[in-house]
C-alpha positions as a Python dict, from the first residue, in 0.01 Angstrom:
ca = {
    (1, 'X'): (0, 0, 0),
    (2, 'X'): (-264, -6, -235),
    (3, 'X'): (-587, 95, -38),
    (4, 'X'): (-810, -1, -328),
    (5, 'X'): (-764, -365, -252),
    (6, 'X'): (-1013, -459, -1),
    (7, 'X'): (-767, -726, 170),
    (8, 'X'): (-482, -488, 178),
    (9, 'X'): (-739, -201, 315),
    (10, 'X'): (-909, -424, 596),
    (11, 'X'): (-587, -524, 737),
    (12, 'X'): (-415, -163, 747),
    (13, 'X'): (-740, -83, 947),
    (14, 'X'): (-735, -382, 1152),
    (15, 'X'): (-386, -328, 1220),
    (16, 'X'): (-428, 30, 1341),
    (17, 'X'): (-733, -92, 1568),
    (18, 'X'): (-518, -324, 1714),
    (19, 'X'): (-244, -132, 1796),
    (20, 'X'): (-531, 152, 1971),
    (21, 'X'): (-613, -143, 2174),
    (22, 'X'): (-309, -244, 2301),
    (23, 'X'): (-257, 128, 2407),
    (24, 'X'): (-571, 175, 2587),
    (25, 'X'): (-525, -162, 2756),
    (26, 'X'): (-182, -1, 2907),
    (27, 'X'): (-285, 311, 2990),
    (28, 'X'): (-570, 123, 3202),
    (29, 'X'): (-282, -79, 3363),
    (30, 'X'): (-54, 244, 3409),
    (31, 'X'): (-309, 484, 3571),
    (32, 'X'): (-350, 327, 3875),
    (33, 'X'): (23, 284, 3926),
    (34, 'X'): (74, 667, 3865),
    (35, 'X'): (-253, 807, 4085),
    (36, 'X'): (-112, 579, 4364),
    (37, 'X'): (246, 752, 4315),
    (38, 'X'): (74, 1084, 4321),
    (39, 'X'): (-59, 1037, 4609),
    (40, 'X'): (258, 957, 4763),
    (41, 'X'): (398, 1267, 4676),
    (42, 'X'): (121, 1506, 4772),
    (43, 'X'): (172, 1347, 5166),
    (44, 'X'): (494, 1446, 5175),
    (45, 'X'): (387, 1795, 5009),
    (46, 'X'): (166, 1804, 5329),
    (47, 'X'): (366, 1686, 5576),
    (48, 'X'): (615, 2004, 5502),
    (49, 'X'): (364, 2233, 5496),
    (50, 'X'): (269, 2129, 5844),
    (51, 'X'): (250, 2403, 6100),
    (52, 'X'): (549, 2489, 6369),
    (53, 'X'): (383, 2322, 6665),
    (54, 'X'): (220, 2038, 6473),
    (55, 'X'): (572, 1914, 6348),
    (56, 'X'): (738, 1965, 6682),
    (57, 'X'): (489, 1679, 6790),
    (58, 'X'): (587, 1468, 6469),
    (59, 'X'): (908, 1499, 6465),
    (60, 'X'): (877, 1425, 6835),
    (61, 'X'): (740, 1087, 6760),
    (62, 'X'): (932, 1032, 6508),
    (63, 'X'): (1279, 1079, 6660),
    (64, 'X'): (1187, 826, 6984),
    (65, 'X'): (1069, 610, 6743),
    (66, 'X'): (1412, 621, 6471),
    (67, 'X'): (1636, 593, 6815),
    (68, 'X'): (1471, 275, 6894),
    (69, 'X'): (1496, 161, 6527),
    (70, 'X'): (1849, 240, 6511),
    (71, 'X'): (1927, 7, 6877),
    (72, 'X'): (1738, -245, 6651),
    (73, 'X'): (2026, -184, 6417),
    (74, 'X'): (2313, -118, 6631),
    (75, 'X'): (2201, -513, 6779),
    (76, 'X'): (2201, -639, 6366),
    (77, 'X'): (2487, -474, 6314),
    (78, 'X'): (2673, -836, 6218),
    (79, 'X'): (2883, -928, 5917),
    (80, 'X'): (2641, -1108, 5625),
    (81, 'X'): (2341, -860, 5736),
    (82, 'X'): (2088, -734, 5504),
    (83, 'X'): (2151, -405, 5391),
    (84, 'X'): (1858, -182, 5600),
    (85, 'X'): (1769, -5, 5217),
    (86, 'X'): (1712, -325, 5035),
    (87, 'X'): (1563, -475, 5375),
    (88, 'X'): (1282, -156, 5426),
    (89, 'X'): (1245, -188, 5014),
    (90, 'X'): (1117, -535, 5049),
    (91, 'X'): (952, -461, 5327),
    (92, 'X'): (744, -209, 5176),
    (93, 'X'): (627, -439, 4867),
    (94, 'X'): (634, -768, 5087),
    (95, 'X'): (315, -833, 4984),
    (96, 'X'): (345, -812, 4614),
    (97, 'X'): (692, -902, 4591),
    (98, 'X'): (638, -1261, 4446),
    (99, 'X'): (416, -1121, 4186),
    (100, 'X'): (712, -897, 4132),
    (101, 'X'): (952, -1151, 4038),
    (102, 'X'): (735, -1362, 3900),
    (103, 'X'): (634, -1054, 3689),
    (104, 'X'): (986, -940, 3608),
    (105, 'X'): (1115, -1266, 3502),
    (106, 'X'): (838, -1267, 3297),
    (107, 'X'): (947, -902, 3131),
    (108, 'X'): (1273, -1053, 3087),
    (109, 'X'): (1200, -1397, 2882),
    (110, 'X'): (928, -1214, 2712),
    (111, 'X'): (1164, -903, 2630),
    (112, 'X'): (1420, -1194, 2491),
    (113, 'X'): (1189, -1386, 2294),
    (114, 'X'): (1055, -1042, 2146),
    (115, 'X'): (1377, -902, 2084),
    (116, 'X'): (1491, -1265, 1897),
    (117, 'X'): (1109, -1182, 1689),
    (118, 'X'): (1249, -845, 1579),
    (119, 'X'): (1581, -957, 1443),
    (120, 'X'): (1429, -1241, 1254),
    (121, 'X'): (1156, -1033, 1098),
    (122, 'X'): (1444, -785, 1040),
    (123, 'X'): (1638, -1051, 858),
    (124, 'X'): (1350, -1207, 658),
    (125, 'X'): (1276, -822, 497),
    (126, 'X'): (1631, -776, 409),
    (127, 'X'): (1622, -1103, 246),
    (128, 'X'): (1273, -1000, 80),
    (129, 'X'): (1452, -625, -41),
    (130, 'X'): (1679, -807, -190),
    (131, 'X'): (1526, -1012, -353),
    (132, 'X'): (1321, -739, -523),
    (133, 'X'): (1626, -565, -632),
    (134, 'X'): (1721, -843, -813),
    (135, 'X'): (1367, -913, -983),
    (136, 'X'): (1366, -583, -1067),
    (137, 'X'): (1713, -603, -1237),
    (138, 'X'): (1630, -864, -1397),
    (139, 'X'): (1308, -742, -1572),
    (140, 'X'): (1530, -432, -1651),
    (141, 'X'): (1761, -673, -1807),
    (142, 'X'): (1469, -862, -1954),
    (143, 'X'): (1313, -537, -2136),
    (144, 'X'): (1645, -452, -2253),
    (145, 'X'): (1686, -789, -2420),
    (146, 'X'): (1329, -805, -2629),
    (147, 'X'): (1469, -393, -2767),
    (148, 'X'): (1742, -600, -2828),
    (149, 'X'): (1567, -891, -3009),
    (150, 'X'): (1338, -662, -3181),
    (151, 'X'): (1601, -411, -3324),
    (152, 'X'): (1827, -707, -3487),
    (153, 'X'): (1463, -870, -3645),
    (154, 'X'): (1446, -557, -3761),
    (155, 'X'): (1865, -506, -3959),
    (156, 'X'): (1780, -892, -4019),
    (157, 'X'): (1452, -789, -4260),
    (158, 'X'): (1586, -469, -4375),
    (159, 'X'): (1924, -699, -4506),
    (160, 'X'): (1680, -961, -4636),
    (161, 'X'): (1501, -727, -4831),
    (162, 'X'): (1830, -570, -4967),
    (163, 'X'): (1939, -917, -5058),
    (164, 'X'): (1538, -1013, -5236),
    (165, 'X'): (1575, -668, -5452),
    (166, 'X'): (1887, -578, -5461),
    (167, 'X'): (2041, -914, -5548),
    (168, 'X'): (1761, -1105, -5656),
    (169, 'X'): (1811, -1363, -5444),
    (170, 'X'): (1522, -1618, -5287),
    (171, 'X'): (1533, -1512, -4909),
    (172, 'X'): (1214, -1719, -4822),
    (173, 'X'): (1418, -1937, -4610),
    (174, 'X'): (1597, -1635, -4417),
    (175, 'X'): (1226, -1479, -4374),
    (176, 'X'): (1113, -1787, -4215),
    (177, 'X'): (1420, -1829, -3995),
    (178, 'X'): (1367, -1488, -3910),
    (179, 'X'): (1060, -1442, -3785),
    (180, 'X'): (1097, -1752, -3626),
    (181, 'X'): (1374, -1695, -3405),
    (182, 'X'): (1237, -1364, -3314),
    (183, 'X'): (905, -1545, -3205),
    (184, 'X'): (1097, -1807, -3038),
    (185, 'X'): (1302, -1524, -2826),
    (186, 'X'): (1016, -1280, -2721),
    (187, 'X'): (803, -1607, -2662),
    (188, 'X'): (1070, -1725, -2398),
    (189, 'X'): (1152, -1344, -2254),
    (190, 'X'): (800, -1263, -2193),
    (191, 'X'): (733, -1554, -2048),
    (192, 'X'): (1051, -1495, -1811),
    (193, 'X'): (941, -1183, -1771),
    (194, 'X'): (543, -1263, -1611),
    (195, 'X'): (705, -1508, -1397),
    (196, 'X'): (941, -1217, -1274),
    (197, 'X'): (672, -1018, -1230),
    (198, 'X'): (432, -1214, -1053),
    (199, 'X'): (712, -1266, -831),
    (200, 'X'): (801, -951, -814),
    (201, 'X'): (457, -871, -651),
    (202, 'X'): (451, -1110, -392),
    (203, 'X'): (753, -1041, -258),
    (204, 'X'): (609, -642, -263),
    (205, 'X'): (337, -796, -35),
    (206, 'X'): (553, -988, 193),
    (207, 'X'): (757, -694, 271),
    (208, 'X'): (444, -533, 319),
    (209, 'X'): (350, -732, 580),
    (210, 'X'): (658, -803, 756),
    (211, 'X'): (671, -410, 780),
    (212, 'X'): (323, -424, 974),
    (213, 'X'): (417, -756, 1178),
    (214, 'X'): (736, -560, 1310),
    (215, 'X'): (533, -216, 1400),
    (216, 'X'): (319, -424, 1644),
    (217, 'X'): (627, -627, 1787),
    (218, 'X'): (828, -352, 1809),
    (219, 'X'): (493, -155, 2024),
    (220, 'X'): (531, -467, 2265),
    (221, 'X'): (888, -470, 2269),
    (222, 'X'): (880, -95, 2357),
    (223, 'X'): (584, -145, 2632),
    (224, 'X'): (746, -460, 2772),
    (225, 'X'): (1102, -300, 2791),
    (226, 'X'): (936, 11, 2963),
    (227, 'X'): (755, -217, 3192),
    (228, 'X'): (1076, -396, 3236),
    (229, 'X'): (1235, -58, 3314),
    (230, 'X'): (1015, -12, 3542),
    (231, 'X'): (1039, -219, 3811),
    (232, 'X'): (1375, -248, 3817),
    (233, 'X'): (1348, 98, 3965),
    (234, 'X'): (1052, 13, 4143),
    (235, 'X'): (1268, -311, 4357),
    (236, 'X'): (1592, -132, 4298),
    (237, 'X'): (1705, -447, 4152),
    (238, 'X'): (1900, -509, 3780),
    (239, 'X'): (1729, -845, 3754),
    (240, 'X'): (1516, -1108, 3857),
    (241, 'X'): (1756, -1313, 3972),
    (242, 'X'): (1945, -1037, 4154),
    (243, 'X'): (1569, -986, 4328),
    (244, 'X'): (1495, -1327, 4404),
    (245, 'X'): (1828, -1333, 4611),
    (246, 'X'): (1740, -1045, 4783),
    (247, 'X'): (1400, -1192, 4889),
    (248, 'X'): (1570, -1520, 5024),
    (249, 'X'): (1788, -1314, 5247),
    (250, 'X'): (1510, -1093, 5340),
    (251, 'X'): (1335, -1442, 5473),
    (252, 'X'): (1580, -1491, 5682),
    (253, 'X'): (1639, -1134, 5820),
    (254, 'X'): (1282, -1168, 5928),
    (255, 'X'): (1309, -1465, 6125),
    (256, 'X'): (1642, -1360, 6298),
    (257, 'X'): (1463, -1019, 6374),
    (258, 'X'): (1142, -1183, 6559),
    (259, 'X'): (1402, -1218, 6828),
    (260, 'X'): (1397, -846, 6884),
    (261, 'X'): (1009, -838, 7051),
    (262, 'X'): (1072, -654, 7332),
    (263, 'X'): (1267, -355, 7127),
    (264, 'X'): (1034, -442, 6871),
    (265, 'X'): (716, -401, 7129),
    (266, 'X'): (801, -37, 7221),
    (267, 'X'): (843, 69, 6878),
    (268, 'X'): (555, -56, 6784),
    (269, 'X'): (418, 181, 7036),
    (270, 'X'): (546, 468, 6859),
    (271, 'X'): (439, 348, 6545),
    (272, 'X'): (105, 363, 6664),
    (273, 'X'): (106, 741, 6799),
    (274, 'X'): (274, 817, 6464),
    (275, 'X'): (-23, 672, 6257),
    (276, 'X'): (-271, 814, 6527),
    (277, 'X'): (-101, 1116, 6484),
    (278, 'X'): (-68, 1156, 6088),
    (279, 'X'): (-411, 1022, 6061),
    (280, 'X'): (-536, 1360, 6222),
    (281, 'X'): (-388, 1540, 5887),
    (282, 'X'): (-481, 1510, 5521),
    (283, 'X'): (-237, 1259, 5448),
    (284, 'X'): (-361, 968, 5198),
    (285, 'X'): (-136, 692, 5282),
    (286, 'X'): (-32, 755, 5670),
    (287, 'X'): (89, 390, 5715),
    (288, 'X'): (342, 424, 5485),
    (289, 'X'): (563, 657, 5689),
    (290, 'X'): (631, 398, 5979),
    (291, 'X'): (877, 280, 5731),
    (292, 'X'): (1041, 620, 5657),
    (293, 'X'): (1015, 813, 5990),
    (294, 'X'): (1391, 890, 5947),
    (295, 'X'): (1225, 1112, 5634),
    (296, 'X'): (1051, 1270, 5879),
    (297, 'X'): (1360, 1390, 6075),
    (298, 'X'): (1608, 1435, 5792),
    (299, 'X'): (1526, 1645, 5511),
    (300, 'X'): (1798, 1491, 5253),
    (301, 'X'): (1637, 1142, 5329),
    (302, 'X'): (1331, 1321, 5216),
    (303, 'X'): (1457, 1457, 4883),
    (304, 'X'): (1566, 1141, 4824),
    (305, 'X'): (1239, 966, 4859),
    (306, 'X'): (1097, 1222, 4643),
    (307, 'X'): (1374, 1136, 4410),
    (308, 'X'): (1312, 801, 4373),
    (309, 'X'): (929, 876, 4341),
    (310, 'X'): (930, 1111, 4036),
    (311, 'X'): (1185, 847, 3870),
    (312, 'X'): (919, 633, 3917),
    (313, 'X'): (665, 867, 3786),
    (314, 'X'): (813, 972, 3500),
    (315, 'X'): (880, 634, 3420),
    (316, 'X'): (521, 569, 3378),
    (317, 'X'): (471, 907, 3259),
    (318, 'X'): (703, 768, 2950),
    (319, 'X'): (473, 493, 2899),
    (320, 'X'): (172, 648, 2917),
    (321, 'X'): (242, 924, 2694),
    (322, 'X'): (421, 663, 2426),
    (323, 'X'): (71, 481, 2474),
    (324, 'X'): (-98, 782, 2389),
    (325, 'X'): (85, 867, 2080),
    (326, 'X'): (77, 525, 1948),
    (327, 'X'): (-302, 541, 1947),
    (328, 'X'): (-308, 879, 1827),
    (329, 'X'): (-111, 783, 1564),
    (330, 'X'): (-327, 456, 1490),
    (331, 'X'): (-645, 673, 1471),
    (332, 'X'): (-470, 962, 1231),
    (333, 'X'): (-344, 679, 977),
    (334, 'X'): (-757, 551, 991),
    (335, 'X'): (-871, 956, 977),
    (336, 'X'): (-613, 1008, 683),
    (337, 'X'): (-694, 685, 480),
    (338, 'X'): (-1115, 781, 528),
    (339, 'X'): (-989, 1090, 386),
    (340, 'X'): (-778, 1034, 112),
    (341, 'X'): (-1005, 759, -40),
    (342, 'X'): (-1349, 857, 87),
    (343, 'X'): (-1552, 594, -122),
    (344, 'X'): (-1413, 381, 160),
    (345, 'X'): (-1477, 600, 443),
    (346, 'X'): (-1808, 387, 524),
    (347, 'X'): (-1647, 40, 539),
    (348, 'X'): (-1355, 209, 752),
    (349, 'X'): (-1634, 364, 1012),
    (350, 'X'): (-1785, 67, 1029),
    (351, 'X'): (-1476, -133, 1149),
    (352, 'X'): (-1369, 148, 1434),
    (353, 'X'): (-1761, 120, 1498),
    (354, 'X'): (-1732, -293, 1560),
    (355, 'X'): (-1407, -218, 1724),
    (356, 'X'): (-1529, 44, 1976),
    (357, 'X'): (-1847, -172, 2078),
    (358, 'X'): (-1579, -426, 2221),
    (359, 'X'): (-1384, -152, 2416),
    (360, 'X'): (-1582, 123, 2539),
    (361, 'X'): (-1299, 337, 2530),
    (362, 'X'): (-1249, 389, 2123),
}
């Protein structure tokens, strides 16, 4: 690109701002996911490294408590049941679980639409790269054709001459024709060739551009398919639709299961004294183990959990350190442009300075 034009210069840097804020504005959205994740797995870190006696008590609870689940079970135990796994999933994200589909069918149009964007822009620069190859095979052809032109005006004077002194003949006629015809062909190249040219530089700047349209859609095809990612690990699910079927049945698992009160009453008993009991500990999230107090028991349950946590974690992990190196990357292009063409340097400061006093964050 040529930095010296002031167009070509402001959006470069506009670009790269953009593409800083679209990071930050993910890592905002990712943090909050990840901290809650951690917390997770620092419970279970302190649930192990619970003293002798204290986990006798636990695991005490616990067990009464996974023997009444599992008469729960033994009483569900009918053909076209929900499987307990997808059932305790839902479960745990019942209350954001219509945001989840709604979100993940969202991910998956946009990811479609995005991915349709990216071929198209894809086509439309081959198209344009081709279509400077042959502008600039033509003007080669075009240059080669005025040598041409020029070098037979040329054998046409020096015969001419040969003919006037040589011969003594009147070659007015063959001057004029000469000289015209050479005007008449470098008149018609050159003006072949400026249209070529002209050309030639737009379609320079429209591959230009598609090449910095296609960075950014390819950053939100990246985030989006990430997202995406995600929470299909997050649901255990492969799609929305596959989700959305899952919550129906879980709708009706939990209306069949209200008939289990009394079982249901004297767990809930337990449930309590295992709250009351992990509240007593450091443990950030103690409601979240009356869903997994078979964890508690079974150690292989619990490296699974763990398992499933750290996928999610890295997960986000991924994202937030592509986020990070996208706007990394954004703000060394702006350093290295200040510094390659410091008359500029001002004007670019200026436009990270009107940038940052939207986003406190730059």
């Amino acid at each position: 690109m040529d930095f010296r034009e002031e167009e070509e210069r402001s959006r470069y840097i506009a670009n790269c701002l953009e593409q800083m804020r679209e990071a930050t504005k993910e890592m905002g959205l990712l943090t909050g996911e990840y901290s809650l994740i951690t917390s997770y797995l620092t419970d279970m870190e302190e649930i192990e490294a619970l003293p002798e006696s204290e986990r006798e008590g636990l695991d005490s609870i616990a067990g009464r408590l996974v023997a009444l689940e599992q008469e729960g079970q033994r009483y569900r135990g009918r053909k076209n049941r929900m499987k307990d796994a997808d059932y305790y999933r839902l479960r745990e994200h019942e209350g954001e679980i219509k945001e989840g589909i709604a979100k993940l069918k969202e991910c998956e149009e946009y990811g479609g639409k995005v991915k349709q964007d990216l071929q198209r822009l894809d086509r439309e620069r081959h198209a344009y790269e081709y279509r400077r190859e042959e502008l600039k095979a033509l003007l080669d052809n075009l240059r080669g054709m005025t040598v041409i032109f020029v070098t037979a005006f040329v054998m046409c004077i020096l015969m001419l001459v040969i003919l006037q002194f040589g011969f003594h003949m009147d070659t007015k006629i063959g001057y004029l024709l000469a000289v015209a015809a050479v005007a008449l062909a470098v008149t018609v190249t050159w003006v072949k060739y400026t249209d070529n040219d002209r050309e030639l530089h737009q379609v320079e700047i429209a591959v230009n551009k598609l090449i910095l349209l296609q960075n950014k859609v390819k950053i939100r095809y990246v985030n989006n398919r990430n997202l995406t990612d995600y929470l299909y690990i997050k649901y255990g699910t492969d799609s929305a639709e596959t989700l959305n079927r899952l919550w129906k049945q879980y709708q009706r698992e939990k209306d069949e299961r209200r008939e289990f009160a009394e079982a249901e009453g004297k767990a809930e008993h337990y449930r309590r004294q295992l709250l009351n009991k992990l509240s007593r500990y450091r443990i950030a999230t103690p409601q979240r183990w009356l869903s997994q107090a078979a964890a508690l028991l079974d150690k292989r349950e619990m490296v699974e959990m763990r398992h499933e946590l750290i996928l999610r974690r890295q997960s986000l992990r991924k994202q937030m350190d592509y986020n990070n190196s996208v706007a990394e990357t954004a703000r060394k292009e702006i350093m290295d442009v200040a510094d390659k063409y410091p008359a500029y340097a001002a004007e670019i400061m200026e436009m990270v300075s009107q940038y940052g006093g939207e986003d406190s964050t730059y």
